[in-house]
C-alpha positions as CSV (number, residue, x, y, z in Angstrom):
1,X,0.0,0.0,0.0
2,X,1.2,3.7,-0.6
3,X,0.2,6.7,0.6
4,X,-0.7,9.8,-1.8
5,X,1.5,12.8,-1.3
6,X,0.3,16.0,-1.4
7,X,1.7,18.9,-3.1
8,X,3.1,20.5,-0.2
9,X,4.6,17.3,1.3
10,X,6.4,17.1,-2.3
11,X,7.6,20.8,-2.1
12,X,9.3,19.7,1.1
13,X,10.5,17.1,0.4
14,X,12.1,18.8,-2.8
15,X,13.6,21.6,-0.7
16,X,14.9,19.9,2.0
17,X,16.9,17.5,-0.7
18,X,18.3,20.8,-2.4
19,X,19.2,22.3,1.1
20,X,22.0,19.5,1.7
21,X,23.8,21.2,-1.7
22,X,22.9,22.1,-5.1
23,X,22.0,20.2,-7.7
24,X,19.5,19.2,-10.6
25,X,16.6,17.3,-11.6
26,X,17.3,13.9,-12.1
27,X,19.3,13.4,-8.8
28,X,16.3,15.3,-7.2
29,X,14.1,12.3,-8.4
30,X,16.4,9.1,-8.0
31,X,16.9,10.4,-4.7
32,X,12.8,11.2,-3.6
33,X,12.1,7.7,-5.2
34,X,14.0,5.8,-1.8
35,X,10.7,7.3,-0.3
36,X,8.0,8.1,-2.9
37,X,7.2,6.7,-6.0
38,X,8.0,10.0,-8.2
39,X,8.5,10.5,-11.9
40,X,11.0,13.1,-13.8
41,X,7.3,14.8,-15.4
42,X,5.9,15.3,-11.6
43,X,9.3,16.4,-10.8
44,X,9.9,19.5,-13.2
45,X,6.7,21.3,-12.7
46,X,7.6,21.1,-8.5
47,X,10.5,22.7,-9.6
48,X,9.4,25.5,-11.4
49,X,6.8,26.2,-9.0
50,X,9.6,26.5,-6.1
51,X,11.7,28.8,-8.4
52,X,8.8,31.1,-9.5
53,X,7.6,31.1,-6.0
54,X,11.4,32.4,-5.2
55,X,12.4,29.0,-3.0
56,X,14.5,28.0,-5.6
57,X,17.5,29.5,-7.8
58,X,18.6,27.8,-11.2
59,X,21.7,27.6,-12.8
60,X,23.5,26.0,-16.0
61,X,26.5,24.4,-15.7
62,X,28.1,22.1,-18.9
63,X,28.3,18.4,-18.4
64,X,29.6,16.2,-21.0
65,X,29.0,19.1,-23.6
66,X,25.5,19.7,-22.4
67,X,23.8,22.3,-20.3
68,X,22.5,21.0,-17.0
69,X,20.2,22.7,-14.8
70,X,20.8,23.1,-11.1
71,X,19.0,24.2,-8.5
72,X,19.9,25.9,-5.1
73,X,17.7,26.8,-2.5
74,X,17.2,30.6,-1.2
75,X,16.9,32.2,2.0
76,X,13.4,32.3,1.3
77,X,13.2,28.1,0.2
78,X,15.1,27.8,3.6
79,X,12.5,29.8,5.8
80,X,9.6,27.5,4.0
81,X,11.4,24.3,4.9
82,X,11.6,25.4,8.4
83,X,8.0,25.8,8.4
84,X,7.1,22.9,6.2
85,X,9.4,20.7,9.1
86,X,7.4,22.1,11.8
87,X,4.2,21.7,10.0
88,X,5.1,17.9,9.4
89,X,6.3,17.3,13.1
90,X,3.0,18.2,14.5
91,X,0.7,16.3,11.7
92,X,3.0,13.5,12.5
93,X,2.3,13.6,15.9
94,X,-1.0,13.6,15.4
95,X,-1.2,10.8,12.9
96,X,0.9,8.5,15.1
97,X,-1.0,9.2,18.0
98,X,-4.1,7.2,16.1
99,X,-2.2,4.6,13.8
100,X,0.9,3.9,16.7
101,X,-1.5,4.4,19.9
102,X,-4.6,3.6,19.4
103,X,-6.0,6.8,19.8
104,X,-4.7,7.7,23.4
105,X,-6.0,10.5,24.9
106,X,-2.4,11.7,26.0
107,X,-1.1,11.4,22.7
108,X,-2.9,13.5,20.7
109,X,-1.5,17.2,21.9
């Protein structure tokens, strides 16, 4: 079984891969698939949503006699994440106080 991810869990997810050092799209995918099925298509519109939204920076670099895109996060990608990490710590609180607990009454602040 596999759970859907939402747009904003993707965003995060995205971000918080380009914090730990530039780089580009297909090594932004082979690494979110050890967690989430994700496809290269899915990928690239993420991406330019984050760099229109000004959480991500781009940048071409030559590989092999090609241009490769990169991306870098900004200050403004790195407050999001923050808040997206927060965000995720509390849902995951609450989630695992139902499917880990049973529901316990002490579990679910």
């Amino acid at each position: 079984m596999s759970f859907p991810i939402s747009a904003g869990l993707l965003d995060s997810m995205v971000l918080s891969v380009v914090e730990k050092g530039d780089t580009y799209g297909y090594e932004i995918t082979q690494y979110l698939r050890k967690a989430v099925d994700v496809s290269e298509s899915t990928l690239y519109p993420v991406l330019r949503r984050l760099q229109k939204n000004n959480m991500l920076d781009t940048y071409d670099r030559e590989y092999m006699g090609r241009n490769r895109r990169y991306y870098h996060i900004t200050e403004s990608g790195t407050l999001a994440l923050d808040d997206y990490r927060d965000q995720w710590t509390q849902h995951k609180r609450k989630v695992d106080s139902i499917l880990m607990n049973g529901g316990s009454a002490d579990e679910t602040a």
